[in-house]
KEDREN-447929 format. One record per atom (N, C-alpha, C, CB): residue number from 1; residue in one letter; atom name; x negated, y negated, z. Coordinates in Angstrom, 3 decimals, m for minus. Glycine has a CB too. Layout:
BEGIN
   pos   code   site          u          v          w
   NUM      A     CA          X          Y          Z
...
This chain:
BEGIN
   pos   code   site          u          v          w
     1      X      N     19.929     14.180     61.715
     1      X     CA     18.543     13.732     61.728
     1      X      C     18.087     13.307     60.316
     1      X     CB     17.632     14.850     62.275
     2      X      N     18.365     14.098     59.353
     2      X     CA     17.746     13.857     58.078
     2      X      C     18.750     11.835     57.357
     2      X     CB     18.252     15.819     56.873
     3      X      N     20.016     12.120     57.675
     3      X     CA     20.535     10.899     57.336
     3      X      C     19.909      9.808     58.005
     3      X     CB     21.859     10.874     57.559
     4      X      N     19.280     10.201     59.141
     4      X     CA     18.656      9.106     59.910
     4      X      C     17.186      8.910     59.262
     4      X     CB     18.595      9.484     61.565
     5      X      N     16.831      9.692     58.635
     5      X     CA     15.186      9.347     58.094
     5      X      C     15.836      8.478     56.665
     5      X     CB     13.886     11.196     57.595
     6      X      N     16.421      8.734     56.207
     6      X     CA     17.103      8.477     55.210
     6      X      C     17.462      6.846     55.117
     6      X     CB     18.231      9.385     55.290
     7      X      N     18.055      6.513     56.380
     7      X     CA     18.581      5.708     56.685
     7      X      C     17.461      4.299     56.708
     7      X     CB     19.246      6.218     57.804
     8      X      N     16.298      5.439     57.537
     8      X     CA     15.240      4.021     57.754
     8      X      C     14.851      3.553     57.111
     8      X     CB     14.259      3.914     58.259
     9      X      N     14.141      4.879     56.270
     9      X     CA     13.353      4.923     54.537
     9      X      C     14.044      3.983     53.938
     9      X     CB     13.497      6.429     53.462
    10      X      N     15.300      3.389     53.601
    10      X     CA     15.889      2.864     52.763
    10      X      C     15.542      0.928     53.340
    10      X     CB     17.533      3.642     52.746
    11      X      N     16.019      1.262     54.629
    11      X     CA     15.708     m0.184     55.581
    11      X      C     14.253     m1.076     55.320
    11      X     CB     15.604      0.331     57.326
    12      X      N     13.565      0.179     55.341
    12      X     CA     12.255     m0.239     55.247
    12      X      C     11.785     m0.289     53.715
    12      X     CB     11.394      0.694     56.099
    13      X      N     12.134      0.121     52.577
    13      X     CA     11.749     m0.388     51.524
    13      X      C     12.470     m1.738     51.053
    13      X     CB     11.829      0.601     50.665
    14      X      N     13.846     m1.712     51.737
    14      X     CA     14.252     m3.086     51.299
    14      X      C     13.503     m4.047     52.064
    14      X     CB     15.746     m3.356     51.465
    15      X      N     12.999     m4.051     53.083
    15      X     CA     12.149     m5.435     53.879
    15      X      C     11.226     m5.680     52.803
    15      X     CB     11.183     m5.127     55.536
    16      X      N     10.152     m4.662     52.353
    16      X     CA      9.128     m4.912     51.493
    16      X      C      9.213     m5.534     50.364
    16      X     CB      8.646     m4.001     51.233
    17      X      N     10.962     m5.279     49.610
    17      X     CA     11.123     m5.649     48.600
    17      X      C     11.150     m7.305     48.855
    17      X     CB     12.231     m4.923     48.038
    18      X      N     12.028     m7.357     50.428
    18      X     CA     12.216     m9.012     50.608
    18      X      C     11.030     m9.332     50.861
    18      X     CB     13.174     m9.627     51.753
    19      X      N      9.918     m8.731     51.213
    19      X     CA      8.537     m9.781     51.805
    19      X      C      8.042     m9.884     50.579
    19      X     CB      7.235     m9.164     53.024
    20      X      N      7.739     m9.541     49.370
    20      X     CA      7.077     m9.274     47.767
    20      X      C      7.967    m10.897     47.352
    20      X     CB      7.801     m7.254     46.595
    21      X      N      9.282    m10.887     47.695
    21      X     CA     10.004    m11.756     47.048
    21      X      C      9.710    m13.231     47.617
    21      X     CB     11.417    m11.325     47.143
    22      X      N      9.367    m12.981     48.782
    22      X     CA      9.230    m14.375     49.786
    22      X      C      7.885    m14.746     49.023
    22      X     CB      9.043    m14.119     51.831
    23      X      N      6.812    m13.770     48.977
    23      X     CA      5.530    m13.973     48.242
    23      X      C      5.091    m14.773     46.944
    23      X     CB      5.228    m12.876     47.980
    24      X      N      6.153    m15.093     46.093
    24      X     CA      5.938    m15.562     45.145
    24      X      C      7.348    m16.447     45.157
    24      X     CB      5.546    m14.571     44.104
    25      X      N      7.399    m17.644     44.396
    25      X     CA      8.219    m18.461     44.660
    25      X      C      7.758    m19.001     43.215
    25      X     CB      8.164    m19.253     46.067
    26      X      N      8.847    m18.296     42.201
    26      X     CA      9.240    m18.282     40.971
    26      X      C      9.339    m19.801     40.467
    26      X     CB     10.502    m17.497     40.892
    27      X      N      9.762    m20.603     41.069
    27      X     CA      9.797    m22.341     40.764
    27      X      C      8.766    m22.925     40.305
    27      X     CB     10.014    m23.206     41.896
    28      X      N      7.664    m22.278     41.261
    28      X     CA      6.298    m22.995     41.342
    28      X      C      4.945    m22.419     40.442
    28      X     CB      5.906    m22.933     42.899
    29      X      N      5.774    m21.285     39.470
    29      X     CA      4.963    m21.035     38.534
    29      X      C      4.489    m21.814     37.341
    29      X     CB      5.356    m20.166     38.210
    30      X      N      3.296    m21.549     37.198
    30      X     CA      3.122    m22.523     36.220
    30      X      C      1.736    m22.652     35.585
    30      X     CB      3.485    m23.731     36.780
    31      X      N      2.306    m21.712     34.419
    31      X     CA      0.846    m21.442     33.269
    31      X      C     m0.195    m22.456     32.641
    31      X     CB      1.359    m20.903     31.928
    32      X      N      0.478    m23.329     32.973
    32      X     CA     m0.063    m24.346     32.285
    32      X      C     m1.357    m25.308     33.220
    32      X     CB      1.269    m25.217     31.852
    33      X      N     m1.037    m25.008     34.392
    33      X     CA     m1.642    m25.660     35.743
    33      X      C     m3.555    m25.794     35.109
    33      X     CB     m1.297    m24.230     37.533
    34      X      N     m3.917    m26.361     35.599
    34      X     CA     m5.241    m26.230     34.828
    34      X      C     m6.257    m26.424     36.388
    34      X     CB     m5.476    m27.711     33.320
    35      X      N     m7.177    m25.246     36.373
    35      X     CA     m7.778    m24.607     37.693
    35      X      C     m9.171    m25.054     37.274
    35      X     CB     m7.554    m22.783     37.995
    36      X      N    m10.118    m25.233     38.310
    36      X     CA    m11.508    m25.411     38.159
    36      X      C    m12.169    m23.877     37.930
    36      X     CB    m12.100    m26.214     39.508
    37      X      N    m13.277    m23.575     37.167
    37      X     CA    m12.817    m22.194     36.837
    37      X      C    m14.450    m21.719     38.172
    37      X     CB    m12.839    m21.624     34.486
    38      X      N    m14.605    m21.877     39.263
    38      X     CA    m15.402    m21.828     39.941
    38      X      C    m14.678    m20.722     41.260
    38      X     CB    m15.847    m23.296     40.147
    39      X      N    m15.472    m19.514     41.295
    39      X     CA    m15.060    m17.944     41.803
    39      X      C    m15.212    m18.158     43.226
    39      X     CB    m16.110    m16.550     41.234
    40      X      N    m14.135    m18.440     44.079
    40      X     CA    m13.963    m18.386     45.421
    40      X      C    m12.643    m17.996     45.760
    40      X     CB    m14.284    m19.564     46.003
    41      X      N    m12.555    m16.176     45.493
    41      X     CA    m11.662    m15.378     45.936
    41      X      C    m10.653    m15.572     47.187
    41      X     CB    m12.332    m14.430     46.082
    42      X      N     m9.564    m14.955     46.427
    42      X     CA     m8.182    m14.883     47.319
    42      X      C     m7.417    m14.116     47.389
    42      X     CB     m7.415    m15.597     47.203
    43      X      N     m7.408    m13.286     48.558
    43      X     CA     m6.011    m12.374     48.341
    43      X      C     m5.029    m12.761     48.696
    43      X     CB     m5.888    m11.234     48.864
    44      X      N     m4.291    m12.458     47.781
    44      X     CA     m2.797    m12.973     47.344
    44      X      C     m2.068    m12.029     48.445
    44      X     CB     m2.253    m12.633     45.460
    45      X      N     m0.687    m12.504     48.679
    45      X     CA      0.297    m11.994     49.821
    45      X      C      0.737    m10.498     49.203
    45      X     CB      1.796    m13.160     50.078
    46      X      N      0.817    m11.366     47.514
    46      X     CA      1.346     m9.757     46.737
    46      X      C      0.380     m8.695     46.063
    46      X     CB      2.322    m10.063     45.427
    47      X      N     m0.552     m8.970     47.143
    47      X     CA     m1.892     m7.949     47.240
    47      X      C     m2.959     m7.728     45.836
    47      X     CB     m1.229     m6.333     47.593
    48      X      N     m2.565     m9.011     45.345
    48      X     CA     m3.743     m9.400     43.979
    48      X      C     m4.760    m10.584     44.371
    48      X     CB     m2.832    m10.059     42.410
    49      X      N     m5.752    m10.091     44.275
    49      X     CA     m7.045    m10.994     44.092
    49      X      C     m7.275    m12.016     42.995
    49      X     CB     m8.122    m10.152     43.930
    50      X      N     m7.294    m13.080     43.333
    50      X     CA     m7.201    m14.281     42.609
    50      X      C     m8.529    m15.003     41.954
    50      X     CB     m6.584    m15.168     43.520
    51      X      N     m9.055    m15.942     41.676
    51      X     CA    m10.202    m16.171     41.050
    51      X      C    m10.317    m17.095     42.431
    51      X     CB    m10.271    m16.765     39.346
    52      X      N     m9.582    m17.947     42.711
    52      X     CA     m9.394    m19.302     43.745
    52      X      C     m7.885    m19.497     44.262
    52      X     CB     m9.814    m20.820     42.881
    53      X      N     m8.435    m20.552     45.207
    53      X     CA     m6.638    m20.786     45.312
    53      X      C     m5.870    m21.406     44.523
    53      X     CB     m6.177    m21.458     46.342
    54      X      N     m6.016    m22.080     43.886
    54      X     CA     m5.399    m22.838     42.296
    54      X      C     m4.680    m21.959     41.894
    54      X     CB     m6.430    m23.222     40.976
    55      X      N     m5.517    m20.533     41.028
    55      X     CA     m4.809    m19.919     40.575
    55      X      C     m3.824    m18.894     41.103
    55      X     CB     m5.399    m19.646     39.961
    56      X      N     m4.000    m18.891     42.517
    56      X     CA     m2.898    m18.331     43.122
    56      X      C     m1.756    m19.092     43.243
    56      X     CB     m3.198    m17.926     44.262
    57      X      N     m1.835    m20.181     43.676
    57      X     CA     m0.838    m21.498     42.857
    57      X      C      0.062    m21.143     41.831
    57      X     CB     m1.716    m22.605     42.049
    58      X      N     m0.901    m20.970     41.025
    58      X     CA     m0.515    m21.397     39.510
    58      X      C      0.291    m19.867     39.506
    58      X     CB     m2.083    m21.757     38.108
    59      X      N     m0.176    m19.102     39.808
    59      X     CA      0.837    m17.691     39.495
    59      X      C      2.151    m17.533     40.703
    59      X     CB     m0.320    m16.023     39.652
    60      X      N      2.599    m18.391     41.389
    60      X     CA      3.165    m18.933     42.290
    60      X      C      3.527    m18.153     43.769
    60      X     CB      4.166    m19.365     41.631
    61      X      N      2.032    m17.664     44.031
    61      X     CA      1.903    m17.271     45.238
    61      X      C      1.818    m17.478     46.723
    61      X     CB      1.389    m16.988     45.085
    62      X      N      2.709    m18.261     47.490
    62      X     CA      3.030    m18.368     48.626
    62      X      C      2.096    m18.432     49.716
    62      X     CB      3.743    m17.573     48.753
    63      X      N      1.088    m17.623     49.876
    63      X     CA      0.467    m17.267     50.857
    63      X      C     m0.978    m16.332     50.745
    63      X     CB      1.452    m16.703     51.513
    64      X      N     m2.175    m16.879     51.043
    64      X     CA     m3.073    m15.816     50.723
    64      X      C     m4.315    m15.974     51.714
    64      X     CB     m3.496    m15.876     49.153
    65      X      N     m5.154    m15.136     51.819
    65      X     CA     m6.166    m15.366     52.795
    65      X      C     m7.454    m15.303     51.776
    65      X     CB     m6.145    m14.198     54.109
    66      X      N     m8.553    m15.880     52.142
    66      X     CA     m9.823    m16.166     51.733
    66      X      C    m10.081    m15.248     51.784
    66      X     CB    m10.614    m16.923     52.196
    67      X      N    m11.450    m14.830     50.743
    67      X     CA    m12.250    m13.517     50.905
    67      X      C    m13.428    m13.779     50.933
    67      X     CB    m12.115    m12.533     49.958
    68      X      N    m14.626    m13.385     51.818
    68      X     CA    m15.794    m13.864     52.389
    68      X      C    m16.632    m13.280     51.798
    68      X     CB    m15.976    m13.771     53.665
């Protein structure tokens, strides 16, 4: 039983590690990107709040939902 908790625990932190990784897409970073600096929040996939979507862009975040 215990190798089996063991087993999952391990399963299941590696998915998270792959969904964090799918989240940001290292190519498309890019400091330099130049954002309108006007505050219409975003949460990011990798669970950071953004100023806009630009700069979730720009920090090369994949996927995010609006915040109301």
């Amino acid at each position: 039983m215990e190798k089996s908790l063991i087993i999952i625990a391990f399963i299941l932190i590696s998915c998270e590690d792959k969904q964090d990784q799918a989240c940001i897409d290292e190519s498309k970073i890019n400091p330099d990107a130049v954002c309108p600096e006007n505050y219409d929040p975003v949460l990011g996939c990798d669970g950071e709040v953004y100023g806009n979507s630009c700069e979730a862009e720009r920090n090369g975040v994949t996927n995010w939902t609006e915040i109301e």
